[in-house]
PDB file as gemmi writes it, atoms N, CA and C in Angstrom:
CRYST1    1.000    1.000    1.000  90.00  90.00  90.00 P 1                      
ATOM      1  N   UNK A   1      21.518  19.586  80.610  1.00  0.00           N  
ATOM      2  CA  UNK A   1      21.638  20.611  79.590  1.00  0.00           C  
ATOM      3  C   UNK A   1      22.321  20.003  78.368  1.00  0.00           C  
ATOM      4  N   UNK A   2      22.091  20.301  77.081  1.00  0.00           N  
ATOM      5  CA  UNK A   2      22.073  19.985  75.688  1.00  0.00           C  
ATOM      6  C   UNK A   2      23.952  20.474  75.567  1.00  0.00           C  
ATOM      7  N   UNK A   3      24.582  19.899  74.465  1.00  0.00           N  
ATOM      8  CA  UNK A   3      25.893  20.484  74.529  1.00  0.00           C  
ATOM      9  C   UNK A   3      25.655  21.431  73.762  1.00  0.00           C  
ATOM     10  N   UNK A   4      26.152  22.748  73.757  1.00  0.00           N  
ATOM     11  CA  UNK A   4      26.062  24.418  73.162  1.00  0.00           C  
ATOM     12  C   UNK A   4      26.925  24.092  71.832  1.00  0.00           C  
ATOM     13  N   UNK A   5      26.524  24.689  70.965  1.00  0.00           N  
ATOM     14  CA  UNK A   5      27.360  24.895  69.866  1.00  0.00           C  
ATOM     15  C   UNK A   5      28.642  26.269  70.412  1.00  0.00           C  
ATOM     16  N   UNK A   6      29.550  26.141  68.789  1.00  0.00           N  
ATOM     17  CA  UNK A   6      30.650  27.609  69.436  1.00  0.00           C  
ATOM     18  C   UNK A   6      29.941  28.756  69.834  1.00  0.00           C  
ATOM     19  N   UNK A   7      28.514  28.958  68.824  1.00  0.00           N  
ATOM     20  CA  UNK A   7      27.890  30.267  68.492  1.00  0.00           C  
ATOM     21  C   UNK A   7      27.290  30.537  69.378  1.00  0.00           C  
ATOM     22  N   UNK A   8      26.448  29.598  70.876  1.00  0.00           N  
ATOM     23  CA  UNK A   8      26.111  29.636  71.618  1.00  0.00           C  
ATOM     24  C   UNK A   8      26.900  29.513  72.786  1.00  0.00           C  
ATOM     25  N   UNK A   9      28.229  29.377  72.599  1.00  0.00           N  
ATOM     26  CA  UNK A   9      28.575  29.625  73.508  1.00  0.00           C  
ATOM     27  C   UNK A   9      29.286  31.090  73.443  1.00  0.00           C  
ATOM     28  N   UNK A  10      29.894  31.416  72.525  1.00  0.00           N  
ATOM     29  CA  UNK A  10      29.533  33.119  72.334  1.00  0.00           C  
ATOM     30  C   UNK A  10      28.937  33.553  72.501  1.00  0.00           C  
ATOM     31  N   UNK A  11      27.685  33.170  72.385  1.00  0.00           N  
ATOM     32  CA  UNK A  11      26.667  34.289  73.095  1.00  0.00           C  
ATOM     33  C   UNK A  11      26.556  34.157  74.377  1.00  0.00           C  
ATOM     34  N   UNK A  12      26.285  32.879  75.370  1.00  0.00           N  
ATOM     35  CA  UNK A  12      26.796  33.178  76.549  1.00  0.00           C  
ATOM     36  C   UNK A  12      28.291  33.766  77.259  1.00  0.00           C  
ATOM     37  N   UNK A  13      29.174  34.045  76.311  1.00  0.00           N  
ATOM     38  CA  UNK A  13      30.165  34.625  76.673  1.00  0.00           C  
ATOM     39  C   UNK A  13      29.611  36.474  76.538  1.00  0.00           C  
ATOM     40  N   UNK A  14      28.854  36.537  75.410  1.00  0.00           N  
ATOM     41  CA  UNK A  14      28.455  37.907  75.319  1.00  0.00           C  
ATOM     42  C   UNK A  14      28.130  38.881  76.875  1.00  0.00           C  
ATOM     43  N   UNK A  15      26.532  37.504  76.259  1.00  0.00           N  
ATOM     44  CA  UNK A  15      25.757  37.847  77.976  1.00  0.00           C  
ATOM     45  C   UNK A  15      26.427  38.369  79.085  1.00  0.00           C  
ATOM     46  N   UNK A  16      27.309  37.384  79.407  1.00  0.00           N  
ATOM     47  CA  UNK A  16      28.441  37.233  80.795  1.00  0.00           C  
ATOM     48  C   UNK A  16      28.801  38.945  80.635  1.00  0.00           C  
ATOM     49  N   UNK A  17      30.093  38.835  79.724  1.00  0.00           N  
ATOM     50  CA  UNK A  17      30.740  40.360  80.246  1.00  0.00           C  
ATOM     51  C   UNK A  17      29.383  41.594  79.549  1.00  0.00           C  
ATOM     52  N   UNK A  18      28.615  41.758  79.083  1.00  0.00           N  
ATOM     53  CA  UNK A  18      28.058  42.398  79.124  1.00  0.00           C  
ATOM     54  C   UNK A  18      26.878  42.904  80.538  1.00  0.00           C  
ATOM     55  N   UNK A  19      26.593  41.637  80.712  1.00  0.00           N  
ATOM     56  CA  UNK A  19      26.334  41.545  82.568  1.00  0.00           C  
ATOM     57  C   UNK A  19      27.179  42.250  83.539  1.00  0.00           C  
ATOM     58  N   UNK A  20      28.482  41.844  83.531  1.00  0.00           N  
ATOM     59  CA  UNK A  20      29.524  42.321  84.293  1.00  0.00           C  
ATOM     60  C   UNK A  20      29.314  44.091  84.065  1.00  0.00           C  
ATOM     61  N   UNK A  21      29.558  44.880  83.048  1.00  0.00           N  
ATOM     62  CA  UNK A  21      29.698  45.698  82.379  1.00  0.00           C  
ATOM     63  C   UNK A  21      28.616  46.585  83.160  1.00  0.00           C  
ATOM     64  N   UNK A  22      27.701  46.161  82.821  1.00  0.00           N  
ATOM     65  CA  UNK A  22      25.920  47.014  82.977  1.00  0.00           C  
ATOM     66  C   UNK A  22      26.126  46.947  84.692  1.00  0.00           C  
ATOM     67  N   UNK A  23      26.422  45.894  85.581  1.00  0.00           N  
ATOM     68  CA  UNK A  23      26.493  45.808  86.900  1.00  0.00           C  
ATOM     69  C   UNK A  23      27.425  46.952  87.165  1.00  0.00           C  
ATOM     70  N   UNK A  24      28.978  47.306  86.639  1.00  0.00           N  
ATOM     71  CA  UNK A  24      30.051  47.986  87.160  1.00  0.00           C  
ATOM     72  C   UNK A  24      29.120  49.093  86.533  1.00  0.00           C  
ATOM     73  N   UNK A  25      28.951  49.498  85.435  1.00  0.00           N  
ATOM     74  CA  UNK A  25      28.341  51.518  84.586  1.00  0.00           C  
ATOM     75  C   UNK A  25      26.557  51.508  86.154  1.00  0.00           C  
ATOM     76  N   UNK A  26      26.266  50.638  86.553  1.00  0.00           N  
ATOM     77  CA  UNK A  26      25.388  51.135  87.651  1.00  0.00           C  
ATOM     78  C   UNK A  26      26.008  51.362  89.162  1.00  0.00           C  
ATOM     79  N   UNK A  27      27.177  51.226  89.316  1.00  0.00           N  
ATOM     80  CA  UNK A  27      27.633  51.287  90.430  1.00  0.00           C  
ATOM     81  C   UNK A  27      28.418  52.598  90.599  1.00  0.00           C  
ATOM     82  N   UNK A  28      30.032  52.921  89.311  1.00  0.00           N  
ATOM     83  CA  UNK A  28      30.399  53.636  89.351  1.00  0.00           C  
ATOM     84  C   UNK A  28      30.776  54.404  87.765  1.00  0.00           C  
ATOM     85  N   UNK A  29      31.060  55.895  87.779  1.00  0.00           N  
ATOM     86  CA  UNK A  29      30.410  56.432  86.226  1.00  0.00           C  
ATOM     87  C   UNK A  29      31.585  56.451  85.627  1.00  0.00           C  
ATOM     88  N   UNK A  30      31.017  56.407  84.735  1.00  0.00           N  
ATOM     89  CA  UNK A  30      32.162  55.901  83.526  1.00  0.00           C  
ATOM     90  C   UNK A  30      33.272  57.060  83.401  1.00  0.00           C  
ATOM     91  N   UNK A  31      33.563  58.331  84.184  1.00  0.00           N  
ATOM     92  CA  UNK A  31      34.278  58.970  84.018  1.00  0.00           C  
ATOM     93  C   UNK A  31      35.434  58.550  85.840  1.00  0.00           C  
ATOM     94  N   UNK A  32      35.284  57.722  86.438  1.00  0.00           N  
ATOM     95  CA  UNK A  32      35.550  57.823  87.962  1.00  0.00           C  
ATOM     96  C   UNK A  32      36.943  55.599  86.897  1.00  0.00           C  
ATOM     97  N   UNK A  33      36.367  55.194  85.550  1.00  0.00           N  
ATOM     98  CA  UNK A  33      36.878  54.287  85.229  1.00  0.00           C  
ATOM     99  C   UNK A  33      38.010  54.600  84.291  1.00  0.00           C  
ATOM    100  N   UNK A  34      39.633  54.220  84.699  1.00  0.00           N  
ATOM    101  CA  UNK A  34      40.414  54.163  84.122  1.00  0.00           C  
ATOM    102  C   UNK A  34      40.788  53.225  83.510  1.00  0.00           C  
ATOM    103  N   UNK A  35      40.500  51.942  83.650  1.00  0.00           N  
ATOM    104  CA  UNK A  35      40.710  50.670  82.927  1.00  0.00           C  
ATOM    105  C   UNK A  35      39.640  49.755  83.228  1.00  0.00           C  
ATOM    106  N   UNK A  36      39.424  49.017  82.090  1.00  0.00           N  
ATOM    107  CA  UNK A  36      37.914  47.836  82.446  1.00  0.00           C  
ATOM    108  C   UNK A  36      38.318  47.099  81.564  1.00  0.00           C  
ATOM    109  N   UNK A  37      38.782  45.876  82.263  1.00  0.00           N  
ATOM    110  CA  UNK A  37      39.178  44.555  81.232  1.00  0.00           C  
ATOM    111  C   UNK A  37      37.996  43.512  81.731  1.00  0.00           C  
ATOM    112  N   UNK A  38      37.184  42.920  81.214  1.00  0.00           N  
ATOM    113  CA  UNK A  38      36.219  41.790  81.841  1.00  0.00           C  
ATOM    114  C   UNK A  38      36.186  40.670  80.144  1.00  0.00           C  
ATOM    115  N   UNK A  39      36.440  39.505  81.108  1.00  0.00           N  
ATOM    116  CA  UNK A  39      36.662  38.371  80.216  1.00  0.00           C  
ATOM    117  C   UNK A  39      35.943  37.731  80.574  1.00  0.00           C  
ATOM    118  N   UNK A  40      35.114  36.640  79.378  1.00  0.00           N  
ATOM    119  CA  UNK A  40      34.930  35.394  79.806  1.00  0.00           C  
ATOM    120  C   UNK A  40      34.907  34.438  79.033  1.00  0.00           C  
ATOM    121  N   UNK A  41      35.404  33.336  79.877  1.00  0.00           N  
ATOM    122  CA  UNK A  41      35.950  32.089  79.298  1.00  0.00           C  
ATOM    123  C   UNK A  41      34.615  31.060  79.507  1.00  0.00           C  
ATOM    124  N   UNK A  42      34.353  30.762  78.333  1.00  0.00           N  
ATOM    125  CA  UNK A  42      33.011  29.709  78.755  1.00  0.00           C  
ATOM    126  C   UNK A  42      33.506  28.427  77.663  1.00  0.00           C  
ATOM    127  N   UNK A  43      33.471  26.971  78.323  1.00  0.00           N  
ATOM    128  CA  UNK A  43      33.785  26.342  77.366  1.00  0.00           C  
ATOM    129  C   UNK A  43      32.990  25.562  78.148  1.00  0.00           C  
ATOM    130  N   UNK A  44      32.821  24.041  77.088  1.00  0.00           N  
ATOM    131  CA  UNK A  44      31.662  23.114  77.395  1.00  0.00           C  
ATOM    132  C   UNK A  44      32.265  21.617  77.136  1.00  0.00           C  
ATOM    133  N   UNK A  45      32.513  20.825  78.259  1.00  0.00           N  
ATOM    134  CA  UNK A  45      32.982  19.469  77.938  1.00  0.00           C  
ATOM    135  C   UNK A  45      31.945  18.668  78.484  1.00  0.00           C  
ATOM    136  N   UNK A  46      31.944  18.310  79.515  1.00  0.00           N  
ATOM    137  CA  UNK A  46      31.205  17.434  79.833  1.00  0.00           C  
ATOM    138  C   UNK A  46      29.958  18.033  80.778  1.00  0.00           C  
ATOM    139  N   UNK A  47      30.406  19.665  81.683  1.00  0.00           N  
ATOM    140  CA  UNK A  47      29.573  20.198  82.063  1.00  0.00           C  
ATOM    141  C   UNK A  47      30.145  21.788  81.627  1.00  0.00           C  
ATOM    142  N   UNK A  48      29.395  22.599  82.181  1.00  0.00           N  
ATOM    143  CA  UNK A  48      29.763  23.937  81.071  1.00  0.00           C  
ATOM    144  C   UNK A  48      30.110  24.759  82.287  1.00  0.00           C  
ATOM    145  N   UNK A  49      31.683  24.881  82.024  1.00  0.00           N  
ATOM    146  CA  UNK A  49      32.797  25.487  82.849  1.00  0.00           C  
ATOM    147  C   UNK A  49      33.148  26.953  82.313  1.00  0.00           C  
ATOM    148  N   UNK A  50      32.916  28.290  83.552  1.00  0.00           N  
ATOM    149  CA  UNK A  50      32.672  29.255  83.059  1.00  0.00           C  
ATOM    150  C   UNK A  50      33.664  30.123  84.012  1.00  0.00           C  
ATOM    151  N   UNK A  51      34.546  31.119  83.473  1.00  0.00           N  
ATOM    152  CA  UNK A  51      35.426  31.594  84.274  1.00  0.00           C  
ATOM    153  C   UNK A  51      35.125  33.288  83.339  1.00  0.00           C  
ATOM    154  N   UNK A  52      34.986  33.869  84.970  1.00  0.00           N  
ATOM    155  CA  UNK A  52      34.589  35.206  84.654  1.00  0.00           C  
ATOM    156  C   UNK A  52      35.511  35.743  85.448  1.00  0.00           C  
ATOM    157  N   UNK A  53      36.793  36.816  84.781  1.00  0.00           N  
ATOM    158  CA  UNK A  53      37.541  37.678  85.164  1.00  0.00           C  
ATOM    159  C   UNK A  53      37.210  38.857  85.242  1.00  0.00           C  
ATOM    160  N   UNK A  54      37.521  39.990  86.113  1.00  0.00           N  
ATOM    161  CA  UNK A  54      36.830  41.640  86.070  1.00  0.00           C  
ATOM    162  C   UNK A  54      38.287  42.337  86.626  1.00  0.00           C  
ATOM    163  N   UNK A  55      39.132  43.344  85.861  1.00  0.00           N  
ATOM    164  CA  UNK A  55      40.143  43.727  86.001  1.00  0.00           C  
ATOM    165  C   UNK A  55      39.473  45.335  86.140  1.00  0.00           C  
ATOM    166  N   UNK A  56      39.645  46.325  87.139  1.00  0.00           N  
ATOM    167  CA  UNK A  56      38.666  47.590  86.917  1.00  0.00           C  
ATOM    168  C   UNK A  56      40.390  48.403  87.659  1.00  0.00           C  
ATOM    169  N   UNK A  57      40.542  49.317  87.179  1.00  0.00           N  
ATOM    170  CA  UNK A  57      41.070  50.627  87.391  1.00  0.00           C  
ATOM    171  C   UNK A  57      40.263  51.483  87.659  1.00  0.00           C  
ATOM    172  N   UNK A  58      40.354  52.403  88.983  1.00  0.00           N  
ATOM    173  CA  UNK A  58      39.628  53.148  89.054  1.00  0.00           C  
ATOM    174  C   UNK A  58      40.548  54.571  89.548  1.00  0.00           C  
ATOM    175  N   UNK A  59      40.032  55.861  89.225  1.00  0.00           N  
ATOM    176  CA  UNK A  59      40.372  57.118  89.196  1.00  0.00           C  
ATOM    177  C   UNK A  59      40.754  56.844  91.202  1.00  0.00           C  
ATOM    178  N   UNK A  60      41.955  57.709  91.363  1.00  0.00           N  
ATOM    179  CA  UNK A  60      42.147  57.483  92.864  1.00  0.00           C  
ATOM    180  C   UNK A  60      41.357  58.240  93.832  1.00  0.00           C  
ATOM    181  N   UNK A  61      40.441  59.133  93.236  1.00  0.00           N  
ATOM    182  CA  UNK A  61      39.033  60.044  93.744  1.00  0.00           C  
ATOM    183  C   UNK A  61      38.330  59.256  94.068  1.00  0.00           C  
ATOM    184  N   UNK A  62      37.749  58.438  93.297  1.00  0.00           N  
ATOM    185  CA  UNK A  62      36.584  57.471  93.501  1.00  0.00           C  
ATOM    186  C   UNK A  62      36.454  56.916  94.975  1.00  0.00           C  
ATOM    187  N   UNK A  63      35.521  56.802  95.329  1.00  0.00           N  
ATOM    188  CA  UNK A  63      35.624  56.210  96.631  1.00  0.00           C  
ATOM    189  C   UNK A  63      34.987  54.638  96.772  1.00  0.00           C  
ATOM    190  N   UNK A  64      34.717  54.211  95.652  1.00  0.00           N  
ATOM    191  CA  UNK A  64      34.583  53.419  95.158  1.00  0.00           C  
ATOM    192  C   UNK A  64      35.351  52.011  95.250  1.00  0.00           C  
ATOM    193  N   UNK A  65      35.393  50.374  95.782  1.00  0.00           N  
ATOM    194  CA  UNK A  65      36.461  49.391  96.421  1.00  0.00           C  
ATOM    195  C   UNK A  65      36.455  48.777  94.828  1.00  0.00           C  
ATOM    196  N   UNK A  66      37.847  48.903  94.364  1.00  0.00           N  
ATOM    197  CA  UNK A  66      38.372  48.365  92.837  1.00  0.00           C  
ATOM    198  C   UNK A  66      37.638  46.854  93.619  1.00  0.00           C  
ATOM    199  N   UNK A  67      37.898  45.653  94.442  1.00  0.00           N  
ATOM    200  CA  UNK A  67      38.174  44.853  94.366  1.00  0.00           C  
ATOM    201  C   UNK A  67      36.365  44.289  94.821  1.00  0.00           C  
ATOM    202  N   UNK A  68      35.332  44.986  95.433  1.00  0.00           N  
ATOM    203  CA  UNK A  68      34.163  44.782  95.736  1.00  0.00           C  
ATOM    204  C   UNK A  68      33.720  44.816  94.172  1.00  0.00           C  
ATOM    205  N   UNK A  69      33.695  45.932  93.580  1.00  0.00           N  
ATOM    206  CA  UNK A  69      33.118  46.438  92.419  1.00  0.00           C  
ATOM    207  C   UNK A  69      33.350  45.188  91.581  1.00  0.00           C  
ATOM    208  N   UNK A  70      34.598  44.733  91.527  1.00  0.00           N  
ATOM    209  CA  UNK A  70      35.148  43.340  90.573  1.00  0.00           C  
ATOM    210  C   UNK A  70      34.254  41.893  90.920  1.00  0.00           C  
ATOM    211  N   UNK A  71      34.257  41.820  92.268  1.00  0.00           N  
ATOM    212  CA  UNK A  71      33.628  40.458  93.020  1.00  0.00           C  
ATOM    213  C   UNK A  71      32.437  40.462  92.419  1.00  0.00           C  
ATOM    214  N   UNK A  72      31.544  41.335  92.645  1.00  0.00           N  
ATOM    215  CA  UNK A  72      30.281  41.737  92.891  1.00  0.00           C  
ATOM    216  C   UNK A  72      29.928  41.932  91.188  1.00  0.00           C  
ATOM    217  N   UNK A  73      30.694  42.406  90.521  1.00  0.00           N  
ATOM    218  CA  UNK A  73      30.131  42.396  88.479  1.00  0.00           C  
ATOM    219  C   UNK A  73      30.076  40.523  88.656  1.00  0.00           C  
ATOM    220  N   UNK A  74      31.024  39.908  88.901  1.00  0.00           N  
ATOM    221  CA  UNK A  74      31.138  38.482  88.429  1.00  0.00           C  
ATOM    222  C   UNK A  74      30.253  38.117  88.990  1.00  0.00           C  
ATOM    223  N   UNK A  75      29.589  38.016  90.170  1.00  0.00           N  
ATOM    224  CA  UNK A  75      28.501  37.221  91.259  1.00  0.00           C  
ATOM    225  C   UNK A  75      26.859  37.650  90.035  1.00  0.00           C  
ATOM    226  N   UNK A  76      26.984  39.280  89.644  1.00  0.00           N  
ATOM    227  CA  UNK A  76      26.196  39.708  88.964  1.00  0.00           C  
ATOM    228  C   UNK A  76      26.235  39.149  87.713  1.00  0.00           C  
ATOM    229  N   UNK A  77      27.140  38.788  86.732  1.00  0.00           N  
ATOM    230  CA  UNK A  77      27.497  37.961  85.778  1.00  0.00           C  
ATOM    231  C   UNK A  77      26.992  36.722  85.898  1.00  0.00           C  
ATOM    232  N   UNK A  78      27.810  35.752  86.375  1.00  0.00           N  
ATOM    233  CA  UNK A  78      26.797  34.806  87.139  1.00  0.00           C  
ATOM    234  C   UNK A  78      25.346  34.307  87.075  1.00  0.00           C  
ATOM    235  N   UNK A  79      24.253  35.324  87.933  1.00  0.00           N  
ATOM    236  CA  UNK A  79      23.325  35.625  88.361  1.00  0.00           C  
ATOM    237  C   UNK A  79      22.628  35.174  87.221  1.00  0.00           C  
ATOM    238  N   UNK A  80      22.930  36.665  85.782  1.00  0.00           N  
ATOM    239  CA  UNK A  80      22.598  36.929  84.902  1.00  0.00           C  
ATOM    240  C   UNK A  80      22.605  35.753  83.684  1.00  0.00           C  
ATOM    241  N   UNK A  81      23.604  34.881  83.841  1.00  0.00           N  
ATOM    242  CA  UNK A  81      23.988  33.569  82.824  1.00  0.00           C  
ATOM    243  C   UNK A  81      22.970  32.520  83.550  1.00  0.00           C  
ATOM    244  N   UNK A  82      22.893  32.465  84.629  1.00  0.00           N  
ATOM    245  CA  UNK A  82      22.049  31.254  84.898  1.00  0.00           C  
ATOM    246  C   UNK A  82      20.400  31.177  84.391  1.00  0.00           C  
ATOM    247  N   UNK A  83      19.879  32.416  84.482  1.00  0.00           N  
ATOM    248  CA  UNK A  83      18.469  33.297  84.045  1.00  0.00           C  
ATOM    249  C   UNK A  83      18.569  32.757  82.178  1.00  0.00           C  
ATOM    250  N   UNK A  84      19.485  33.543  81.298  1.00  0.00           N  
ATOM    251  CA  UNK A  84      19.739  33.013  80.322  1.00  0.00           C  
ATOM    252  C   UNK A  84      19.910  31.522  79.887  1.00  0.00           C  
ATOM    253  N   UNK A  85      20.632  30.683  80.901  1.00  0.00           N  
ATOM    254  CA  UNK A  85      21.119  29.472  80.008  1.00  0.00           C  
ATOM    255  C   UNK A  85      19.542  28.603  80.353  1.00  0.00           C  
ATOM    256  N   UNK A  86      19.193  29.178  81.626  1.00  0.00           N  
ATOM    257  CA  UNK A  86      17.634  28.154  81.854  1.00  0.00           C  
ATOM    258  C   UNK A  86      16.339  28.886  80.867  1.00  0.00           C  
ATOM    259  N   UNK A  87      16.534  29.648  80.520  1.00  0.00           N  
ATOM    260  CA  UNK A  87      15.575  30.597  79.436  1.00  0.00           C  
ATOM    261  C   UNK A  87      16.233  30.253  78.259  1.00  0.00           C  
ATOM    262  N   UNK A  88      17.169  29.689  77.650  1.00  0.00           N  
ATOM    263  CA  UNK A  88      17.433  29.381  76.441  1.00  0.00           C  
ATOM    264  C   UNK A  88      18.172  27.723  75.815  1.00  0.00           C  
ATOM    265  N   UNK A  89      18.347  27.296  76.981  1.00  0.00           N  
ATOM    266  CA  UNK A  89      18.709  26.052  76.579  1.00  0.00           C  
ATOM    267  C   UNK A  89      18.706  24.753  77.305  1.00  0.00           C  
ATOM    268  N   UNK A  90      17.571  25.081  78.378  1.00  0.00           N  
ATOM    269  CA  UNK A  90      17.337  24.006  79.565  1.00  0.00           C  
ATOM    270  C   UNK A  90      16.247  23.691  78.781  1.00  0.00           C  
TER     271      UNK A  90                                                      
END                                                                             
């Protein structure tokens, strides 16, 4: 793979938590979410090192696992960046 410019790698940072995002609003509804922090860190040295955080608060009703819901956006994040980076810059 080609080295990414900043702008591209913003946009794979986009992708990422917006991935995360769309995975958690299909699982549980946006009124059952008290906090949603999702980060990602994508930087590019010699191979392109990508750290996806998912911080979720959830209403104590929900029956919903804070810590599945978190695993499972990033694996989905993930998923979603690899589809992209081989569709746009392989």
């Amino acid at each position: 793979m080609r080295r990414l410019t900043d702008e591209e790698l913003d946009k794979v940072s986009e992708v990422a938590v917006e991935a995360a995002e769309n995975y958690i609003l299909s699982r549980v509804s946006k009124k059952e979410i008290l906090d949603l922090d999702i980060n990602a860190d994508i930087t590019y040295e010699d191979v392109l090192n990508v750290d996806i955080t998912v911080d979720i608060d959830l209403d104590e009703l929900s029956a919903a696992d804070e810590n599945e819901i978190a695993e499972s956006a990033v694996d989905a994040a993930l998923k979603e960046l690899d589809v992209f980076i081989d569709e746009n810059f392989r």
